[in-house]
MIBAKE-660933 format. One record per atom (N, C-alpha, C): residue in one letter; x, y, z. Coordinates in steps of 0.1 Angstrom, whole numbers, padded with zeros to 4 digits. Each point is the difference from the previous one (the first is absolute). Layout:
N
  aa      u      v      w
   A      X      Y      Z
...
END
This chain:
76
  aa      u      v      w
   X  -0147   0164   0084
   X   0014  -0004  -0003
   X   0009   0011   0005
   X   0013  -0005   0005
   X   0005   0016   0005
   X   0011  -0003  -0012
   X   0007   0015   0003
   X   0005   0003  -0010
   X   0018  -0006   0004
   X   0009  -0006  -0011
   X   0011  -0003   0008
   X   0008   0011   0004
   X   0012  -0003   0004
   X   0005   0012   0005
   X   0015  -0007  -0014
   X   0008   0018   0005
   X   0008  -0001  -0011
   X   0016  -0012   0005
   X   0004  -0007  -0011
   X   0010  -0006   0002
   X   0013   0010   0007
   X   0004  -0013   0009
   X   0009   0007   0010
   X   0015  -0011  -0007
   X   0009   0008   0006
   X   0011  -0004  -0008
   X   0004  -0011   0006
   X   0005  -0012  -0003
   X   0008  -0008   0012
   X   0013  -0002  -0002
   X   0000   0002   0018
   X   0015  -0004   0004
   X   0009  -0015  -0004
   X   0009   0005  -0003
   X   0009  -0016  -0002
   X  -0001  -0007   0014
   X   0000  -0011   0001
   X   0002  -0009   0014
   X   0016  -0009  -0002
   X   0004   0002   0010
   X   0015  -0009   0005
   X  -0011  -0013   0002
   X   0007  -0011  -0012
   X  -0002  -0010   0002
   X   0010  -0007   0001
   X  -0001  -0009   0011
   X   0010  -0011   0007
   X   0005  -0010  -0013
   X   0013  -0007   0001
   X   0004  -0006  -0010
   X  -0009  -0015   0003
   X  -0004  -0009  -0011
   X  -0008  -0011   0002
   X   0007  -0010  -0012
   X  -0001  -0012   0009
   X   0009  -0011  -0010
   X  -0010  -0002  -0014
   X   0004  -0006  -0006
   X  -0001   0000  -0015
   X  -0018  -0008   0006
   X  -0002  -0007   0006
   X  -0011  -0010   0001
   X  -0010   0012   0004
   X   0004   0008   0009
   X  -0008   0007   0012
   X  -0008   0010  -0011
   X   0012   0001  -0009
   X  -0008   0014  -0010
   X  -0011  -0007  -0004
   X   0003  -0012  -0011
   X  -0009  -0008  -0010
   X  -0012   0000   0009
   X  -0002  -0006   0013
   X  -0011  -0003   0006
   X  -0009   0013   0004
   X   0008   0015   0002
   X  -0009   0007   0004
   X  -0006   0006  -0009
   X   0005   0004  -0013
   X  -0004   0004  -0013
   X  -0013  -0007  -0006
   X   0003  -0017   0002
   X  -0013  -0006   0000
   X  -0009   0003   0008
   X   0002   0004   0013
   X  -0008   0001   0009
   X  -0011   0020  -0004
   X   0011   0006  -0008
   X  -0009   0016  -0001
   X  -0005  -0005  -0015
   X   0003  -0007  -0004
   X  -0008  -0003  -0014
   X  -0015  -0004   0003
   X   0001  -0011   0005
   X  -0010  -0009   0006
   X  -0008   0013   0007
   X   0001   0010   0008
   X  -0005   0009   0008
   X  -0006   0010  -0013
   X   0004   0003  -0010
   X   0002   0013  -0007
   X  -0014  -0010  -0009
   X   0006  -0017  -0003
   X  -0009   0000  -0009
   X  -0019  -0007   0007
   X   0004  -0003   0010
   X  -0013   0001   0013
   X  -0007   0012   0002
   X   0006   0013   0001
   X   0000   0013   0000
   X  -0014   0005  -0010
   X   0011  -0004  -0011
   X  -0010   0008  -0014
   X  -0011  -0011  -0003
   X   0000  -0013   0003
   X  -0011  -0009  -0003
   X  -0010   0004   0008
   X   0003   0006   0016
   X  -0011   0006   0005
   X  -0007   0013  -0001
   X   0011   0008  -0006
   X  -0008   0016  -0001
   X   0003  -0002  -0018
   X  -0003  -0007  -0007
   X  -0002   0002  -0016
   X  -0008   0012  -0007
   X  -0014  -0006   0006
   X  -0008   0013   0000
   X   0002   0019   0006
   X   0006  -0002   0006
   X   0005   0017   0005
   X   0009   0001  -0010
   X   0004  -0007   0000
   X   0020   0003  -0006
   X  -0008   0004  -0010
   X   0000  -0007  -0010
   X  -0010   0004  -0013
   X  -0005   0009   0001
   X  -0013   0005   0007
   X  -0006   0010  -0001
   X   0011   0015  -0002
   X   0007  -0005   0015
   X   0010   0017   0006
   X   0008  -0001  -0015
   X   0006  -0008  -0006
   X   0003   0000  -0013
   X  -0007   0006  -0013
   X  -0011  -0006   0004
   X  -0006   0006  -0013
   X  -0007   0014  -0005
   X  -0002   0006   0018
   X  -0003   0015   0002
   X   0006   0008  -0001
   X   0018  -0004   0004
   X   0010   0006  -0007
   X   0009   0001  -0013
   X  -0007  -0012  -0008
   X   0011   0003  -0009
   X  -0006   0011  -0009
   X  -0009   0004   0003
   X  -0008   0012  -0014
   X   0010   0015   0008
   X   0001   0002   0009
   X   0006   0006   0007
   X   0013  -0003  -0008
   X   0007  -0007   0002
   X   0018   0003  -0002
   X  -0003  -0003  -0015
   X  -0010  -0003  -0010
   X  -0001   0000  -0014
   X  -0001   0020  -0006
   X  -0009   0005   0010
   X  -0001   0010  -0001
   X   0016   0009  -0001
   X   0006  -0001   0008
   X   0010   0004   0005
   X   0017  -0004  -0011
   X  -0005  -0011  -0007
   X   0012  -0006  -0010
   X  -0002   0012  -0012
   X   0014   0009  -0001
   X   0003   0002  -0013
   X  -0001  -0008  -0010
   X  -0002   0005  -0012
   X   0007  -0007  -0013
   X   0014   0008  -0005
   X   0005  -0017   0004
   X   0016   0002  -0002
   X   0004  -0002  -0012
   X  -0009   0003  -0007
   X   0003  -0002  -0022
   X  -0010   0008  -0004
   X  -0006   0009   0004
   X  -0010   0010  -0013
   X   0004   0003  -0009
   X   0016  -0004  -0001
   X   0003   0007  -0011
   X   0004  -0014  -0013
   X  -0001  -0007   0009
   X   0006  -0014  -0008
   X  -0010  -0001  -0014
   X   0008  -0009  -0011
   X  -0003   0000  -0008
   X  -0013  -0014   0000
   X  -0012   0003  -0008
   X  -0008  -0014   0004
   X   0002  -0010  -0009
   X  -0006  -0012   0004
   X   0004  -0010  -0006
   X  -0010  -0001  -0017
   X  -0005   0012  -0005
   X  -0007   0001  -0010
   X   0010   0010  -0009
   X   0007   0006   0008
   X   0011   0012  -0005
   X   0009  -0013  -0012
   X   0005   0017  -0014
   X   0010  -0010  -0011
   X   0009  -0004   0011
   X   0015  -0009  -0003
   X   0008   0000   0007
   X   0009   0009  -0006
   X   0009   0002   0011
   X   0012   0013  -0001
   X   0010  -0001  -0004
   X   0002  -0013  -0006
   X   0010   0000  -0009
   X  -0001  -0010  -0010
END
């Protein structure tokens, strides 16, 4: 498997003005693509998902160590 490379930033694109119909149809048209897309690579997606989330789990502070637990009296 190779390794990915790191995300690159993307540029904005000048997009041409499109009548109200032209938008509705193309949007259908990257949905339909996006959702053809992931019906075919399910399996990878998943995987490259799943290899990384232990990774960015690692990486998550705890943004309450200090918080009170739900076993704690209450504080007032």
């Amino acid at each position: 498997m190779t390794q990915p490379q790191p995300r690159q930033t993307l540029q904005p694109i000048d997009l041409p003005p499109l009548p109200d119909e032209a938008a509705v149809a193309l949007i259908e048209v990257l949905r339909e693509l996006l959702f053809q897309f992931e019906g075919h690579y399910f399996g990878q997606l998943c995987r490259y998902h799943a290899e990384h989330a232990a990774e960015h789990h690692r990486r998550q502070p705890d943004l309450f160590d200090d918080a009170p637990d739900f076993d704690d009296p209450l504080l007032f």
